[in-house]
Every structure is written in C-alpha cells, then in structure tokens.
N, C-alpha and C positions, 0 to 999 in steps of 0.2 A: 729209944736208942739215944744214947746221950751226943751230944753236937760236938762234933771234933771242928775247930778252928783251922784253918788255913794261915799258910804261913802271906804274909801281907802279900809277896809279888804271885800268890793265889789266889786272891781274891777277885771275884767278876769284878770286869770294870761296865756300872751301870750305862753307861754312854753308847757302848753297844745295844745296847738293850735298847734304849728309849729312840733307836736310828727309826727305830718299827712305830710306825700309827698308832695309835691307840684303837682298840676297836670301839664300838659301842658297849658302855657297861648296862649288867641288869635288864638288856634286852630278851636274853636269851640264856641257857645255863651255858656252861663250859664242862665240855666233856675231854679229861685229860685220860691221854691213850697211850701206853707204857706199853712200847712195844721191843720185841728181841728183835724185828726184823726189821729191816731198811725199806721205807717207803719205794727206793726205785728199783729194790733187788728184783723179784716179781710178781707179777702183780697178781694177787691171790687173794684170799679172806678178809684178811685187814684193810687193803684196799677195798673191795668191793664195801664191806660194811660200814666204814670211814665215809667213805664217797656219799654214802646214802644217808646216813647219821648226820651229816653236814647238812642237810636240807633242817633240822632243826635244834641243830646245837652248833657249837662254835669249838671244833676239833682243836685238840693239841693233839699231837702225831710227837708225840719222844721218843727219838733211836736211844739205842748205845750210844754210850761216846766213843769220837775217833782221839787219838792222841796223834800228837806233832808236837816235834824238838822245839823248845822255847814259844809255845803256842800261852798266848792269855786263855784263862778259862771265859769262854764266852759260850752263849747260844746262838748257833748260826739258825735265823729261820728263812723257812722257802714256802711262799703262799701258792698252794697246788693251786685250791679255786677260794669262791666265796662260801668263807666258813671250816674251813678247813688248809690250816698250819703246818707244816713239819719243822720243828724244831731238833738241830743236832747239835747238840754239847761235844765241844771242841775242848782238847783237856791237854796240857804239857804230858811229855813221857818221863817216866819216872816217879810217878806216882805211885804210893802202895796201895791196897785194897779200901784201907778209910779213907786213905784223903782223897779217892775219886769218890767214895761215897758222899763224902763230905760236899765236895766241888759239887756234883750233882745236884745235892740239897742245898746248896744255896742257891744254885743258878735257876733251879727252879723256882726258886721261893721269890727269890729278885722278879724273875719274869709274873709271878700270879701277882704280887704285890701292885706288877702297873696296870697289870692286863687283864684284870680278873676281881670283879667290884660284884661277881651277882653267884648264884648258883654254883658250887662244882662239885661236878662227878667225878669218878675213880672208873676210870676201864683200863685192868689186865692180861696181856698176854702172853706176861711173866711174871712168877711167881718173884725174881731177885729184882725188880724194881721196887722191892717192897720196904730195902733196905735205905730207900733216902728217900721213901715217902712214907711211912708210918706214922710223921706227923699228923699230915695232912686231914682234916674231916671231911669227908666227899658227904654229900648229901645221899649218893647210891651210891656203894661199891659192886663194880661189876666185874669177875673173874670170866673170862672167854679162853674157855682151857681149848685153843683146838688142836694140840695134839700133845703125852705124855713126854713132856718135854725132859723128865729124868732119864729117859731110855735113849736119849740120842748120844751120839758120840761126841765128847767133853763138853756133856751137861755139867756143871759146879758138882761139888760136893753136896752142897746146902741147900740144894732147890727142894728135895722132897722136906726138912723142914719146912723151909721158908712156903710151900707151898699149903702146909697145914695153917701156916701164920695166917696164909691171905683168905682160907677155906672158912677160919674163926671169922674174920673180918669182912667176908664177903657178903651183900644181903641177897645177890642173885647168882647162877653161876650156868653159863652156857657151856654147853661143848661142841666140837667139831662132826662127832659123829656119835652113835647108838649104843657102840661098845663102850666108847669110852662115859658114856653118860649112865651105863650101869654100873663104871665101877666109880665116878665120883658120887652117885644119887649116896654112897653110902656115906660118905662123909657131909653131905650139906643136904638141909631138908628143902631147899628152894632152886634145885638143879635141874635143868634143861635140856634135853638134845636137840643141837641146830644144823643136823648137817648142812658142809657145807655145799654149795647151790651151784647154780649156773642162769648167765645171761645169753635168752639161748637165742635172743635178737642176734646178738653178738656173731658169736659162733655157727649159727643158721645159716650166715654167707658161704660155711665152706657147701656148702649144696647148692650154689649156684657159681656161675662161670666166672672164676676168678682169676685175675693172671699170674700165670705159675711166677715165684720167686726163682730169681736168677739162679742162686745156687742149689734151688732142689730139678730145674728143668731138665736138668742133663742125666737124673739118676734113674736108671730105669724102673720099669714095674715087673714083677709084683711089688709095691714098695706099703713096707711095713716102717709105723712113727712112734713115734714118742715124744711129749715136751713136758719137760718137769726140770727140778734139780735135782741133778745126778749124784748120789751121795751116800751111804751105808746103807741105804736103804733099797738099793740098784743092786736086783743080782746079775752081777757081770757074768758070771761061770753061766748063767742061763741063755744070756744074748750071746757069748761066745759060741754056745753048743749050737743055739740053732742057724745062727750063720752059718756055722760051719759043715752042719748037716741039711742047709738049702740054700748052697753059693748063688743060687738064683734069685734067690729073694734079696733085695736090698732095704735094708734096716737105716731109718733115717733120725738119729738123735740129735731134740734141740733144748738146749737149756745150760746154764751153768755147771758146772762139776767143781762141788766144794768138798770141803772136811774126808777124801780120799785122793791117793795120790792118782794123776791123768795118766800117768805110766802103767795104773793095771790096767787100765781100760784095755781091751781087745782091739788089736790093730789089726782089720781082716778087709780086702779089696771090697765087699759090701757092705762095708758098716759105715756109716757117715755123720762126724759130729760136725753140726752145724753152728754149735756154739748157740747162747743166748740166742733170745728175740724177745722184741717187743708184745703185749698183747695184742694190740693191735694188728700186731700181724701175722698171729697165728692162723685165724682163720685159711688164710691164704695156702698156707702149707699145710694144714689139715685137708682142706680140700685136696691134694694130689696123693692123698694115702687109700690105699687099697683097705687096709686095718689096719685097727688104731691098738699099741699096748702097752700092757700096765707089766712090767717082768718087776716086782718087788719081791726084795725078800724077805723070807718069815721068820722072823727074830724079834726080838725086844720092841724096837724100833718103829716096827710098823705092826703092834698089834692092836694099836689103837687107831688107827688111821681111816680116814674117811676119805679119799682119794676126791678131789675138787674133778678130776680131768675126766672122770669116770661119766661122768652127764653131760660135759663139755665135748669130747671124743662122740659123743650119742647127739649132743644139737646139730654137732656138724654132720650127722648122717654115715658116721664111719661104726662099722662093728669092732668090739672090743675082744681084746682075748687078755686075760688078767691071772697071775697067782692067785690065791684061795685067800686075799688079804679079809679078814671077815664081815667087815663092813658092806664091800663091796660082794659079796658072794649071799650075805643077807637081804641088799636091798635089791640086786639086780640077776641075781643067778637064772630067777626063773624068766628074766625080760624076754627072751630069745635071742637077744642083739650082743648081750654080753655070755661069754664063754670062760669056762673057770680050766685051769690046767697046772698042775705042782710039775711036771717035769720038763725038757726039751722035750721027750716024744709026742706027751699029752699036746705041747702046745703049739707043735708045730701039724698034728692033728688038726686041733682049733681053729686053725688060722688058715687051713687046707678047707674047711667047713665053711669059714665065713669068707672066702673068697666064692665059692660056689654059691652062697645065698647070697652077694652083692650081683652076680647073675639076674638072678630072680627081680624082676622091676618094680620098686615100690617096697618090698619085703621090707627092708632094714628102714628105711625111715618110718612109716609105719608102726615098728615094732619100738624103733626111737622114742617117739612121737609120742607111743603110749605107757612108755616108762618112764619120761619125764613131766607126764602129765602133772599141771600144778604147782610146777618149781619153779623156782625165779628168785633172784637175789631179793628184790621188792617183797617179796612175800615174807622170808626169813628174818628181814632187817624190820618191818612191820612188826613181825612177832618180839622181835627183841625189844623193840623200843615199847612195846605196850608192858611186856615187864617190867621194864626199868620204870616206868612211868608209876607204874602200881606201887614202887616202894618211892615215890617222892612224895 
C-alpha cells in the first residue's frame, strides 16, 4: 500500500512516545495484537488469551482509534500487567479513511522503532487492521478469527476482501469455535478450532455462598440470567414472549446493549437490565440464577458462534437452556445440563425442566462437571502458543 503523508500538524509528536520506559530489548519476541475490541469493553477471548500469552511475550494490545476535536495523533498506552501493553491511538476528527490509516501507520511504526529491537509477531482479530500493517514482517502471522466478523451489523464493506488478504498472509489461523473452523479449514491449510474456553476456578465460586449483589437481592425467584452483550444477535421477540407468558419468572439481564436501539428492548415488570459488570463479579450474580440462558438469534450473525458463556453458566453450576446456535447444540446438546429450544414454548418448557432437575441434589453439577471436563483457558492458550512456536 503506498504511504500516504500526513499533513505536518499530523504528524505523531515522538515525545509522547518516549514519556513510556523502554522495555527490555531481544529478551523476549513482541507479540502485536490488532484488535476490533476495547481491552476494557468485556472481558472475553482476547483478554483471557492476551493475559496468558504475556507470560511469554511482551503484548501490544492495539484498539481502534478514538477521535477527539483538535486531538495530536498520539498513542495513549496503559500497562494492564507485566508484559502486556494497551496501546490507544488517539486521532483529530476529521479525518478521511487514508489519513487514519496513514496516522495509524506511523504511530505504529514510531512506537516499534523505540520499543521493539527483537522478534515480532502479527496477531489478528481483524481482518481491517491489515490496512496500516501490511508493511510490517511478523516472524508469525497469526489470524484468531473468533467470530464471522462480515455477518455483523456495520461490518465494512471490505472486510471479506481484506479478509482473504490476511488468510494469504497468515501462516497459522485459529478459530473461535468448530463451525466456523470448517468453513475457514477451506481457505488455509494451517487452520485450527480453539473454542473458546472457560476459567472455571473463576466461575466455580458461583456454587458456593456468595453475597447477593445489591441490585439482584430484591428480584425474586424463579430468576432466570443472562450476561453477554446485548446486540443483533439478542432475540428480543423471544425474551419478550416468555416474560410475558411466565410474569412469574423474572429474567435478569447483564451486559452492555450496543449496535441496537435500547428502546426495542422489552419494558415488562420482570425483566431487569442490570447494565454492564465487571468479570469479576459476575460469579456473584450467576450464583443467584435458578437457570442460566442463551436466547440468540438465528441469522447471519450467530452462525458461526461459539458462545464463551455456554461453559461459564456450567462452572458456575447453573443449567442452560439455549437457541439451537450450532456450536453449542454440537458440543453440549447431549450434556444433560444444557437444553436446546427454537420457540417461547419449547423454551419455556426447558426451563420448566431444569428448574425440576436443579431439585434433584448434585444432578446439575455433576453433569456440569462432566461436560466440561479438560477445559481451561490454560490448556487452549498452550495449544496456541505451541503453534505459533512451530512456525518460528
């Protein structure tokens, strides 16, 4: 791609840059991590595999950039731990398509120039970061496709290109889950399925006595959860029907609500968004759920999908009742603990089922216990990193 110049009151002022330590060079490679999502939005795949990948590389974590009115192009970075970086490109508004691209490429380029004396890799988990690093030589290119990022709502125009671009260039390439790893195996002959995992340390506290969060104490039971982000991929029309065909049950949703408007959302005296939370303290609220669900819908969107919360909802000893997303209905239909339903009736069935086997003592963890046998973020990030390692 040929190098579009910035105009001079665009260009990085290095001064910024060098405010940061220098790390140690050549100790260790540098694994740069191009990511679509925001390190603190939630904490899911990237984090977890980041987290762990830092124990032996020296993480760059690249957002998006934000824009702000008369902002210098700079990279703002935030040191989560040892070894691992977030760095956010800070960009003036007003910018057309190249000259953020451009802004991007240099500020990165500025940044590896002080920071970066040994080893670097290329980790993707977007295909349009491709566009102001195709410079770049990574000693491994690593595509970590976890989910059909062309099917979401205002994916680019240019992602399924730009996504062939990075599949030529890739020498490894993971995916999120099974489906979708049969339908990249066809395009790269060194592709992967990693679904994604759970730390079920983590999540194991919601089975023991936790102290209820203030704002779920008051809601009563039968109480039915959920924590994800709430977004095209949420069939509202499904949580509205069975609200409203079991005002007894109270539905408890926690997470973000992006890329749809909060005004479809169903306003119904049972329904309760709780907004965001931390990971941390999910556990907490997981433990107060009777059953745990997955209402997604079936469309574009989610048919590649490997659902993280689907083993996460099972550490913490809660039964699951899910749409027929296929990942999930291939790996766990037969567990006992998770329950598959396309309608409100089916699923209000389901959930009339696994309130009766949460009855039964011991049943559901147990049957937990034995479908997540062997999983662990530790094990997954293992397997990645001995890939990677093989093409260095």
């Amino acid at each position: 791609m040929t190098q579009i110049q910035l105009e001079p009151d665009l260009q990085p002022h290095s001064s910024e840059l060098s405010a940061v330590p220098l790390q140690a060079i050549g100790l260790r490679p540098t694994l740069l991590c191009l990511s679509h999502l925001r390190w603190g939005f939630v904490y899911q795949r990237p984090q977890h595999v980041m987290s762990r990948l830092a124990k032996d590389y020296d993480v760059l974590f690249l957002e998006e950039p934000i824009f702000e009115p008369q902002q210098t192009p700079l990279l703002q970075p935030h040191v989560v731990s040892d070894g691992l970086t977030v760095l956010v490109p800070l960009l003036p508004t007003g910018l057309d398509e190249q000259q953020v691209i451009a802004a991007q490429r240099q500020l990165l380029d500025t940044w590896l120039a002080a920071h970066n004396g040994g080893e670097l890799l290329l980790w993707y988990w977007t295909p349009m970061s491709l566009a102001f690093t195709d410079h770049l030589q990574g000693q491994v290119v690593i595509y970590d496709c976890m989910d059909e990022l062309s099917a979401f709502k205002f994916a680019p125009p240019a992602m399924l290109e730009m996504e062939q671009r990075l599949l030529s260039r890739a020498d490894v390439v993971f995916t999120g889950g099974h489906s979708l790893w049969e339908a990249k195996r066809e395009h790269h002959a060194n592709a992967h399925a990693m679904p994604s995992s759970v730390d079920i340390a983590h999540f194991g506290q919601a089975r023991t006595a936790l102290t209820e969060p203030a704002d779920q104490a008051a809601i009563g039971h039968p109480r039915l959860g959920f924590f994800g982000v709430i977004d095209e991929r949420f069939d509202i029309q499904l949580v509205t029907d069975i609200a409203e065909q079991r005002p007894d049950w109270q539905i408890v949703l926690i997470g973000p609500v992006v890329k749809i408007d909060p005004e479809l959302l169903p306003r119904l005296a049972n329904i309760h968004y709780l907004g965001a939370r931390q990971y941390e303290q999910l556990p907490a609220y997981l433990a107060g759920w009777d059953v745990a669900l997955m209402p997604f819908a079936i469309n574009e969107s989610t048919r590649f999908i490997s659902p993280t919360k689907t083993p996460e909802y099972l550490a913490g000893g809660c039964p699951v009742v899910s749409t027929p997303v296929r990942d999930v209905v291939n790996g766990y239909a037969h567990s006992g603990v998770v329950s598959i339903a396309s309608n409100a009736a089916d699923f209000i069935s389901a959930i009339d089922a696994a309130l009766a086997l949460r009855k039964q003592s011991g049943v559901v963890t147990k049957r937990a216990d034995r479908a997540l046998d062997g999983m662990s973020w530790d094990k997954t990030c293992a397997d990645m990193k001995e890939l990677i390692e093989c093409q260095r």
